[in-house]
C-alpha positions in Angstrom: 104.6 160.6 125.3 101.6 161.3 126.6 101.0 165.1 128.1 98.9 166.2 131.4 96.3 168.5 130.1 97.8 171.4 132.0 100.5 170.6 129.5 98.8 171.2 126.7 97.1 174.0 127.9 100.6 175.6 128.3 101.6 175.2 124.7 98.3 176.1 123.0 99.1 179.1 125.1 102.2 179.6 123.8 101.1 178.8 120.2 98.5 181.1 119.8 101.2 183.3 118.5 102.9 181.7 116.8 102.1 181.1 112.2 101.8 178.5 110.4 105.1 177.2 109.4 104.9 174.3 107.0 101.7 174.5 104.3 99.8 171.2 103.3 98.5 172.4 99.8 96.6 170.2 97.0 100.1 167.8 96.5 99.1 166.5 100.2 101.6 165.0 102.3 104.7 164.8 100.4 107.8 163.3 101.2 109.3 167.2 100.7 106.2 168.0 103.1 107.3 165.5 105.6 110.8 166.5 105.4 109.6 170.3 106.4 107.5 168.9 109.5 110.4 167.1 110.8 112.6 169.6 110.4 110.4 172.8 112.1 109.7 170.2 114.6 113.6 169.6 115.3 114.2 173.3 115.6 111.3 174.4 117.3 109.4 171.4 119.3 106.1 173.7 119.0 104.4 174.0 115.8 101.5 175.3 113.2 100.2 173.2 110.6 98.0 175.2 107.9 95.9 171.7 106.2 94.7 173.2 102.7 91.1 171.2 101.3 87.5 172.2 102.1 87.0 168.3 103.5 87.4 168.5 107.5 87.3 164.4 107.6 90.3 164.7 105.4 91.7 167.5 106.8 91.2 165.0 110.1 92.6 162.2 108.6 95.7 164.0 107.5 96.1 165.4 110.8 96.5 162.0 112.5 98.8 160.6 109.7 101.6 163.3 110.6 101.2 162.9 114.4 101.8 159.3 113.5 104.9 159.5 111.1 106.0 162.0 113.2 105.8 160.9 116.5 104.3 164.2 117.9 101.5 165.1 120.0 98.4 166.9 118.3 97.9 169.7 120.3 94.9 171.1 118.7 92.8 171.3 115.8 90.9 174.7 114.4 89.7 174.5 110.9 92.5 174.4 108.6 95.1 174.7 111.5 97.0 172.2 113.7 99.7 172.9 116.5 102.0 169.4 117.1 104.5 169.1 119.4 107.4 166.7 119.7 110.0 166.9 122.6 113.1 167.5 120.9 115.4 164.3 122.4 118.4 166.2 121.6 118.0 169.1 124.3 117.0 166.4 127.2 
């Protein structure tokens, strides 16, 4: 599902509003944590990620293992923040 850059430019647009909605803390990624993703990524396609941890490689590595269990595109990346999306196949 790869996205045109104009894409993406449209939903970090649109995600600049928006807060964080699911929060990594020092458990990592849980299957309750995983459950939450999936779910805010069912209802709203367009999401905020807050990645606790002080270690960015982590915090990168982390990052890709959720766009991968999750099928979803990783919009962008700022510090302790990251904005996925997933097109909800329901709504097509």
């Amino acid at each position: 599902m790869p996205l045109t850059s104009k894409h993406k430019q449209q939903l970090k647009a649109q995600a600049h509003s928006l807060k964080p909605v699911v929060l990594l803390g020092n458990q990592g990624l849980t299957e309750a944590v995983n459950a939450e993703i999936d779910r805010a990524l069912l209802d709203h396609e367009l999401i905020k990620v807050r990645i606790g941890g002080e270690d960015r490689d982590e915090r990168k590595q982390l990052a890709t293992e959720i766009t991968k269990i999750h099928q979803a595109e990783l919009i962008q990346a700022i510090g302790k923040i990251i904005v996925l999306y997933r097109k909800n196949k329901s709504a097509a």
